[in-house]
C-alpha positions as protocol buffer text, in pm:
chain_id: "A"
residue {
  index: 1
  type: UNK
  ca { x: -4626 y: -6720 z: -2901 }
}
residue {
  index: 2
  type: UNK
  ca { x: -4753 y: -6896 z: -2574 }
}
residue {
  index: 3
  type: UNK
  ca { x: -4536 y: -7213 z: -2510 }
}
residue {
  index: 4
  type: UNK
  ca { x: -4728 y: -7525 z: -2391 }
}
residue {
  index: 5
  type: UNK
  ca { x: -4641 y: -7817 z: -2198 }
}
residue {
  index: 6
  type: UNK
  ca { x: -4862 y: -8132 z: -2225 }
}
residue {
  index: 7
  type: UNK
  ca { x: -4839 y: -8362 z: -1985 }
}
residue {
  index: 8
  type: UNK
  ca { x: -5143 y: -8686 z: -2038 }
}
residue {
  index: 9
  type: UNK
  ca { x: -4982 y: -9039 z: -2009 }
}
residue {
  index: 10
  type: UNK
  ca { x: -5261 y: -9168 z: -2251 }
}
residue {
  index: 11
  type: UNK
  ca { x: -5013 y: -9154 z: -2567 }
}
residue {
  index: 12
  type: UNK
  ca { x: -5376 y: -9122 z: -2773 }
}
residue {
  index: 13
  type: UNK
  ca { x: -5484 y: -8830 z: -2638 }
}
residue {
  index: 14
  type: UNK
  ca { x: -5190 y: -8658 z: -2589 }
}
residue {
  index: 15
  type: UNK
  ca { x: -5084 y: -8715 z: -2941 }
}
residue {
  index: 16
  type: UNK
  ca { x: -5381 y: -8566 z: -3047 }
}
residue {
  index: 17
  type: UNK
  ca { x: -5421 y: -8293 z: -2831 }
}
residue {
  index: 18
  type: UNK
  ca { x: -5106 y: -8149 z: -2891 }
}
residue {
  index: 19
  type: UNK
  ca { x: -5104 y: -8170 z: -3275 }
}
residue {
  index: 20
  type: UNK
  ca { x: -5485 y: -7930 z: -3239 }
}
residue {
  index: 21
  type: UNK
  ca { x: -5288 y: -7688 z: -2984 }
}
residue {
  index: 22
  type: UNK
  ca { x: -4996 y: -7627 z: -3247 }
}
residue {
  index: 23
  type: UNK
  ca { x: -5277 y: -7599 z: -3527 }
}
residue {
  index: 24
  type: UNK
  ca { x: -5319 y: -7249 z: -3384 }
}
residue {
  index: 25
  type: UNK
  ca { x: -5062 y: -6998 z: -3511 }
}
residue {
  index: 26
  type: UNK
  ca { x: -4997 y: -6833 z: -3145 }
}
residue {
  index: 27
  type: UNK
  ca { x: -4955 y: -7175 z: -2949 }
}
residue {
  index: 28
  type: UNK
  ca { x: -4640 y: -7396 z: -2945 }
}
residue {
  index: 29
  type: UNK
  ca { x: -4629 y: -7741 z: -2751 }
}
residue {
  index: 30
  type: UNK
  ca { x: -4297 y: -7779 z: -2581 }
}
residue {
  index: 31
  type: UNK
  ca { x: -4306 y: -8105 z: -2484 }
}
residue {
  index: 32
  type: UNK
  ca { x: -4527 y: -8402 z: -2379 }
}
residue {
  index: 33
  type: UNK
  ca { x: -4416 y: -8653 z: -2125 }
}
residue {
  index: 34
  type: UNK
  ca { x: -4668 y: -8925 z: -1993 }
}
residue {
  index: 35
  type: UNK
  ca { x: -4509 y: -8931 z: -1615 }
}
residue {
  index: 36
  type: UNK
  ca { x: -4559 y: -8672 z: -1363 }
}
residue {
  index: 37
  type: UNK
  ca { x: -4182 y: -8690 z: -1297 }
}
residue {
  index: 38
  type: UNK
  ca { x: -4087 y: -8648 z: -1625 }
}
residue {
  index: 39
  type: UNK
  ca { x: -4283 y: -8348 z: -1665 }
}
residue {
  index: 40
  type: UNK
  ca { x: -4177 y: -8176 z: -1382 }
}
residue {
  index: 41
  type: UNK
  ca { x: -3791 y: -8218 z: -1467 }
}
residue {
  index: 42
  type: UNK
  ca { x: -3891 y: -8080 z: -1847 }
}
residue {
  index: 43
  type: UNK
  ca { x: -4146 y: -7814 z: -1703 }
}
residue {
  index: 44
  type: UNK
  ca { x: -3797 y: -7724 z: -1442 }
}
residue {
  index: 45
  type: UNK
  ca { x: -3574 y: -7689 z: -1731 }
}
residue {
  index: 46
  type: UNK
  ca { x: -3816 y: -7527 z: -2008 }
}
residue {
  index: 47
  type: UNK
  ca { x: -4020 y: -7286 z: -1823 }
}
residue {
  index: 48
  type: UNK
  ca { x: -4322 y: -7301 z: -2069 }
}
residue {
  index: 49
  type: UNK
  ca { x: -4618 y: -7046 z: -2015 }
}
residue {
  index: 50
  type: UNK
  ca { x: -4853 y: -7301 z: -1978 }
}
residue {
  index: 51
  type: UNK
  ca { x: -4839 y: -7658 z: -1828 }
}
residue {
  index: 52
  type: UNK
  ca { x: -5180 y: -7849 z: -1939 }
}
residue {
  index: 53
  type: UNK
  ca { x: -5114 y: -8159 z: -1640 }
}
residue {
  index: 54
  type: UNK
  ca { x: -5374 y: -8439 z: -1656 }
}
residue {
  index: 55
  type: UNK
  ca { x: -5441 y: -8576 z: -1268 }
}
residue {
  index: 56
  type: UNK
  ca { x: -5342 y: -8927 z: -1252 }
}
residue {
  index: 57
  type: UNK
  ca { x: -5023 y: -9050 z: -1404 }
}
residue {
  index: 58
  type: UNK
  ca { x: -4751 y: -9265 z: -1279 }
}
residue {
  index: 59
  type: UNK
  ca { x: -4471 y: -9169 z: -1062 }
}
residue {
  index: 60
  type: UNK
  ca { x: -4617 y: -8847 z: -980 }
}
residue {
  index: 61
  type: UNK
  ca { x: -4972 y: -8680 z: -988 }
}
residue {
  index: 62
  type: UNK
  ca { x: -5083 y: -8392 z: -1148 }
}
residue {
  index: 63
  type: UNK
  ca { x: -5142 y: -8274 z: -837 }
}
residue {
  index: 64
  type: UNK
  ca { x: -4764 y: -8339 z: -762 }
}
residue {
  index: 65
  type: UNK
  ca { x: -4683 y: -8144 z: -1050 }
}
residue {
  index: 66
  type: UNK
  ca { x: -4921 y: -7830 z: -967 }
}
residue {
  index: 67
  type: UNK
  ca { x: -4759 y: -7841 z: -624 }
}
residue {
  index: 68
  type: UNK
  ca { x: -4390 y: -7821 z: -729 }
}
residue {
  index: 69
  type: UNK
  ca { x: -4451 y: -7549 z: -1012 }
}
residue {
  index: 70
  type: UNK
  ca { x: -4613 y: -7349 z: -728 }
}
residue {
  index: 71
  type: UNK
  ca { x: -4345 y: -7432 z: -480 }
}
residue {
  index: 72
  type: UNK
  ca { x: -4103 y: -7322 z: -696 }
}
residue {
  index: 73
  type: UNK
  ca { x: -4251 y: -7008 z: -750 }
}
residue {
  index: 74
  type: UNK
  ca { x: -4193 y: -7056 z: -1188 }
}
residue {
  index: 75
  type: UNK
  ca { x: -4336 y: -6835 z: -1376 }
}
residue {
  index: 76
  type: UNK
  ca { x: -4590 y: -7119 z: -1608 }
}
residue {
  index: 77
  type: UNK
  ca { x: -4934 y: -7102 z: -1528 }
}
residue {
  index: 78
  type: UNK
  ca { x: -5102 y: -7431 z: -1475 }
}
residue {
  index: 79
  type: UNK
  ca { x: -5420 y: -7643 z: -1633 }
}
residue {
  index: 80
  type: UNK
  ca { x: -5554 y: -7937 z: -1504 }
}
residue {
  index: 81
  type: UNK
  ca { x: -5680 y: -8119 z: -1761 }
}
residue {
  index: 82
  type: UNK
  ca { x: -5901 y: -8393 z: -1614 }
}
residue {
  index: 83
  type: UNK
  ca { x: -6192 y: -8666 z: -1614 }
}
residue {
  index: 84
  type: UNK
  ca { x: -6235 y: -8653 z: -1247 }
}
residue {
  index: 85
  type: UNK
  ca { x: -6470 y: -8375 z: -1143 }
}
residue {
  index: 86
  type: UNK
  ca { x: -6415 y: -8522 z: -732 }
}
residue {
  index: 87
  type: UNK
  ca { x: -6402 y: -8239 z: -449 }
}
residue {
  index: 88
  type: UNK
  ca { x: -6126 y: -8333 z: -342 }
}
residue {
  index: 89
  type: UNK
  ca { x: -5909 y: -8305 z: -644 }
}
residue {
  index: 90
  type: UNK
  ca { x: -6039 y: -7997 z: -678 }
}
residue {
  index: 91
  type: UNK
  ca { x: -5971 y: -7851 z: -332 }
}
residue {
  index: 92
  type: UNK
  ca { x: -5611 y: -7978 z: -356 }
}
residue {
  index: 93
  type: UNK
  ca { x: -5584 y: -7819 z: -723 }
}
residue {
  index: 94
  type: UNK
  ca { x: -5706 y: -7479 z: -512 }
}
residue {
  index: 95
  type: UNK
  ca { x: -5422 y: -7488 z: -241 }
}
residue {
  index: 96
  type: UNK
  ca { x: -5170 y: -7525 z: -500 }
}
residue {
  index: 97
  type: UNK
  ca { x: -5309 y: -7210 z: -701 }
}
residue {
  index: 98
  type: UNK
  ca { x: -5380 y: -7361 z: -1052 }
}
residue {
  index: 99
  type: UNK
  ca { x: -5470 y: -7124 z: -1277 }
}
residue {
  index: 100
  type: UNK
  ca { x: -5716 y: -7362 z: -1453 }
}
residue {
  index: 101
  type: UNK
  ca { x: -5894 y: -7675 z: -1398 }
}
residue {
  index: 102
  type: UNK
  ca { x: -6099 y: -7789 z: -1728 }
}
residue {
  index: 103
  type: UNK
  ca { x: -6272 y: -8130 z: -1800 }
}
residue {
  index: 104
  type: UNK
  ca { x: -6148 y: -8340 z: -2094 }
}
residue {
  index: 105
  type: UNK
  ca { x: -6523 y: -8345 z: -2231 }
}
residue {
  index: 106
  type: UNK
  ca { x: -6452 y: -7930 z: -2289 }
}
residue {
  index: 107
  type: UNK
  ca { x: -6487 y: -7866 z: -2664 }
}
residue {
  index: 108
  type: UNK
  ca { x: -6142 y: -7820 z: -2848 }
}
residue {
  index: 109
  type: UNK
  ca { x: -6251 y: -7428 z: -2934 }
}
residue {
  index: 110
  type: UNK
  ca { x: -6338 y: -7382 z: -2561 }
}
residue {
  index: 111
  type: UNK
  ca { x: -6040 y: -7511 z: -2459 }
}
residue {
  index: 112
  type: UNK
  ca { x: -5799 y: -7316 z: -2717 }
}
residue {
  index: 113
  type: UNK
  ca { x: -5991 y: -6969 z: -2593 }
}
residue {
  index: 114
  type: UNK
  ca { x: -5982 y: -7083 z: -2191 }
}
residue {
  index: 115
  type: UNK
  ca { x: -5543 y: -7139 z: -2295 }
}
residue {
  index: 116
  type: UNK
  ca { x: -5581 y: -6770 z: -2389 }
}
residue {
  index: 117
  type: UNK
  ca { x: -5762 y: -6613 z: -2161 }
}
residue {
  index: 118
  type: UNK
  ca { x: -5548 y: -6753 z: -1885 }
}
residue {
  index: 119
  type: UNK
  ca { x: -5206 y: -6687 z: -2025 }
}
residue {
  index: 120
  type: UNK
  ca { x: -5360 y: -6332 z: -2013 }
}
residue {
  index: 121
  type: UNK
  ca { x: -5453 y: -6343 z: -1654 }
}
residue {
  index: 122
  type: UNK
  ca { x: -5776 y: -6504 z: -1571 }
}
residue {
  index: 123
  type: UNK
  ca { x: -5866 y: -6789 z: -1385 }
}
residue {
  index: 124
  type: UNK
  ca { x: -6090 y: -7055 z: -1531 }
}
residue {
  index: 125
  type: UNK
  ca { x: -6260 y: -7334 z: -1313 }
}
residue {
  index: 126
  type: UNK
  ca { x: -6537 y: -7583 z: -1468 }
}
residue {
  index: 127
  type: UNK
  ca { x: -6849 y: -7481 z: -1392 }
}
residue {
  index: 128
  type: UNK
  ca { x: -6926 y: -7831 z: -1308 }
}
residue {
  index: 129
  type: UNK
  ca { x: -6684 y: -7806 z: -1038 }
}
residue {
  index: 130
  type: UNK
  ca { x: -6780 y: -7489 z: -896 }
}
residue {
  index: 131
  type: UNK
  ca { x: -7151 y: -7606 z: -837 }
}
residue {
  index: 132
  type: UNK
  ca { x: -7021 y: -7921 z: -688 }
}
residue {
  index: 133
  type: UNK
  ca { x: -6792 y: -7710 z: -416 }
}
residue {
  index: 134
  type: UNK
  ca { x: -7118 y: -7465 z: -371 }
}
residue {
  index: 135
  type: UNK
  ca { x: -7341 y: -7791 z: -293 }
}
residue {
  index: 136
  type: UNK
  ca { x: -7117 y: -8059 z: -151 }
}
residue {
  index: 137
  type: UNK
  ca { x: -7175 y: -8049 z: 220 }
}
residue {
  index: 138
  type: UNK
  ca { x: -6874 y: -8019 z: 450 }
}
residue {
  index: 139
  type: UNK
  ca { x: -6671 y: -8311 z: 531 }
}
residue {
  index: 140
  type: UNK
  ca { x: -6702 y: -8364 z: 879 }
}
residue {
  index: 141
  type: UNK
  ca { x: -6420 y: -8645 z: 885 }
}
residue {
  index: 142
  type: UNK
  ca { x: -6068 y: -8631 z: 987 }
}
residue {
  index: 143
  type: UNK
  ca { x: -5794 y: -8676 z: 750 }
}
residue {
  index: 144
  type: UNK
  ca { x: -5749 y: -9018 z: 909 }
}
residue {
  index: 145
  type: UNK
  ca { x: -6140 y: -9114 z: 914 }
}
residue {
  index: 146
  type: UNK
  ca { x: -6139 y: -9060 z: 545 }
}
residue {
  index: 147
  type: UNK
  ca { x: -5813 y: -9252 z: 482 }
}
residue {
  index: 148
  type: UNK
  ca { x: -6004 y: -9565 z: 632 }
}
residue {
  index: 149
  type: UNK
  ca { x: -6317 y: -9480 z: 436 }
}
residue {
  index: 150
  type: UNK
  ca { x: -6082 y: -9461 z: 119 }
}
residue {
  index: 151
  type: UNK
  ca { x: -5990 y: -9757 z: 159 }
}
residue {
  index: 152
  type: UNK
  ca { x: -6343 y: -9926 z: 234 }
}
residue {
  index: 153
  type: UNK
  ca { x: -6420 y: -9758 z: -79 }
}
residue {
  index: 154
  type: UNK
  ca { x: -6371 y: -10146 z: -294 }
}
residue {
  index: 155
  type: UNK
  ca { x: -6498 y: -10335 z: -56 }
}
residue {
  index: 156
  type: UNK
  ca { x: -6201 y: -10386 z: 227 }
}
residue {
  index: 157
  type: UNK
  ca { x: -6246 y: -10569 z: 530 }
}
residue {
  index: 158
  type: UNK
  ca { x: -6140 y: -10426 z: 844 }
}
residue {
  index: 159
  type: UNK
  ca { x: -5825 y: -10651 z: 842 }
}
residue {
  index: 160
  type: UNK
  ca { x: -5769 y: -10569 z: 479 }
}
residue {
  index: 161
  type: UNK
  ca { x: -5842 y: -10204 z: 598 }
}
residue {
  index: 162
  type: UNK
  ca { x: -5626 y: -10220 z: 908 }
}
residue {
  index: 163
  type: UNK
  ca { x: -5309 y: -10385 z: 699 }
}
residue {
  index: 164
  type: UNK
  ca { x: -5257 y: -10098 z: 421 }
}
residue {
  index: 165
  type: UNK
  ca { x: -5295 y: -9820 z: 675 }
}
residue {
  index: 166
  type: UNK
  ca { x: -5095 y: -10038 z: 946 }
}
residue {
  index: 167
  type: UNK
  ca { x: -5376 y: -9996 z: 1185 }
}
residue {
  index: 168
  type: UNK
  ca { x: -5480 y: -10234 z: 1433 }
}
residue {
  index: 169
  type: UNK
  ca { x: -5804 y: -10373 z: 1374 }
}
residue {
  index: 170
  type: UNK
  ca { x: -5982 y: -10261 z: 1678 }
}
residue {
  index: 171
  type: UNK
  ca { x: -5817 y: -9894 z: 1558 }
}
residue {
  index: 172
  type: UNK
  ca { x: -6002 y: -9938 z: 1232 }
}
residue {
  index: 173
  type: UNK
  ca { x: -6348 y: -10045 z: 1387 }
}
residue {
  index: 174
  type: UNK
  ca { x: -6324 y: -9714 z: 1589 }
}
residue {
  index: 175
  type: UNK
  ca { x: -6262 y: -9517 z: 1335 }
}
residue {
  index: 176
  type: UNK
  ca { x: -6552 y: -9674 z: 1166 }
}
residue {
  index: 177
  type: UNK
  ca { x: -6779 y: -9633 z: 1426 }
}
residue {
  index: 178
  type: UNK
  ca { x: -6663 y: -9236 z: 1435 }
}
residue {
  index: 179
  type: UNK
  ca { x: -6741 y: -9192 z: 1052 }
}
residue {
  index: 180
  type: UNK
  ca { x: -7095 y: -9397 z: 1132 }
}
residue {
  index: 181
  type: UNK
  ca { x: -7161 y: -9157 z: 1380 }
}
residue {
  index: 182
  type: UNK
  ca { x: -7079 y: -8798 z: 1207 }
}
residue {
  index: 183
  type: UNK
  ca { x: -7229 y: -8956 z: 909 }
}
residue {
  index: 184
  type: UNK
  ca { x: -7574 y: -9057 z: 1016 }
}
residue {
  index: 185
  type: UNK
  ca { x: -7537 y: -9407 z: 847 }
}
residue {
  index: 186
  type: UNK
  ca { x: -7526 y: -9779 z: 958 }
}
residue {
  index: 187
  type: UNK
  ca { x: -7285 y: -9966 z: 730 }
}
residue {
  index: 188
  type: UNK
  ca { x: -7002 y: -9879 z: 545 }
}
residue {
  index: 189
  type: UNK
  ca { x: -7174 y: -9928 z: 197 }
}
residue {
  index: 190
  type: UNK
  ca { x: -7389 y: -9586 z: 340 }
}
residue {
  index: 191
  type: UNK
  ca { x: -7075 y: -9413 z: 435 }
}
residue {
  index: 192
  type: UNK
  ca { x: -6925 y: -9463 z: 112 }
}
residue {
  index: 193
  type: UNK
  ca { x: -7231 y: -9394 z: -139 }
}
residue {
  index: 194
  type: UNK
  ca { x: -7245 y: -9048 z: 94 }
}
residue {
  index: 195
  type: UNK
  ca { x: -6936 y: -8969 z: 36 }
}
residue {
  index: 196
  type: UNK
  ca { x: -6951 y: -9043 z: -322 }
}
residue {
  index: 197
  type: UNK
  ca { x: -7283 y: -8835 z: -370 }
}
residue {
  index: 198
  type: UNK
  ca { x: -7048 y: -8507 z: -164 }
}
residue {
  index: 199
  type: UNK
  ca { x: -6771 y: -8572 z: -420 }
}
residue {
  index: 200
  type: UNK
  ca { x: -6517 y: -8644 z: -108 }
}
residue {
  index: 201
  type: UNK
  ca { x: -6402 y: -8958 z: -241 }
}
C-alpha cells in the first residue's frame, strides 16, 4: 500500500482528488491539509510515501514544504502538483530534489501511473517544463534586479517599488537601469513581458 499525503488548499479539488487516489486498491490518502504548515507538521509526524504538495498555499509554500522534507532527510518522496509551469518554480522544485513535478491539467490515469512509477524510483518532470528549461534563455539578473522587476511586475512605481523592498528610490532607478541594460529593452513594460516570455517571473 503506498500512503499519500495531499496537500491543495482548494477544499474542491482536494476533496476530489483524494477520494480518485483511494479509488485505487494500492493507494491510501493519509491526510489533506490546505496550509503548507499544516502539512509539514502532519507530513513530520506521518511519514507518508508520497507527499502530492500544490505550490501556493498560505502560511507556507509548496516549495517550503519540498524544502523541509528534503532538509530533513524523511524518507516520502515528493509531487508538486501545480498550475504554474514558471522557471523559476521549477528550478527551486530542482534544488530541493522533488521527485515529481506534474501539472493539474495531467489526466487522472496519468497521474495514478506517474504516483507509481515514482514510489518505485523514477523521477517524473512535465514535459512542458522540461522544454521550457531547454529554451528559456539564461537570466542574466541578480537576485536583487529581479526582486525589483517582481515587483514592477503589476504596475509599481519606483516609490511603490522602492517602499516594499525598503530601497531608496534612486537605488531602485539603478537597478532599473541595470535590468534595461542586460535586457536590451527601454521600459519596464519590455523588461517584464521578457521575462514573462523566459518563464523567470
Amino acid at each position: 500500500m503506498i500512503t499519500i499525503y495531499l496537500a491543495e488548499d482548494q477544499s474542491l479539488l482536494a476533496s476530489a482528488l483524494a477520494q480518485l487516489l483511494d479509488l485505487e486498491d494500492d493507494l491510501h490518502v493519509l491526510g489533506t491539509a490546505a496550509d503548507g504548515q499544516q502539512a509539514w507538521l502532519d507530513i513530520s509526524r506521518e511519514i507518508p510515501d508520497i507527499a502530492i504538495l500544490d505550490i501556493e498555499m498560505p502560511k507556507a509554500t509548496g516549495l517550503d514544504v519540498a524544502d523541509w522534507i528534503h532538509h530533513a532527510g524523511l524518507k516520502t518522496k515528493v509531487i508538486i502538483l501545480t498550475t504554474f509551469a514558471q522557471q523559476a518554480y521549477f528550478e527551486r522544485a530542482i534544488n530541493a530534489q522533488v521527485n515529481g513535478y506534474l501539472l493539474k491539467d495531467l489526466p487522472s490515469d496519468d497521474l495514478v501511473a506517474d504516483i507509481r512509477r515514482i514510489q518505485g524510483g523514477a523521477t517524473i518532470y512535465s514535459p512542458e517544463l522540461v522544454q521550457n528549461m531547454v529554451t528559456a534563455s539564461k537570466n542574466p539578473l541578480t537576485e536583487r534586479e529581479m526582486d525589483v522587476l517582481k515587483a514592477a511586475v503589476d504596475g509599481a512605481s519606483t516609490k511603490e517599488i522602492a517602499k516594499t523592498l525598503y530601497l531608496s528610490e534612486g537605488t531602485v532607478r539603478n537597478y532599473l537601469s541595470a535590468i534595461f541594460s542586460k535586457l536590451a529593452v527601454h521600459n519596464r513594460l519590455e523588461a517584464v513581458h521578457f521575462a514573462q516570455k523566459n518563464k523567470w517571473v
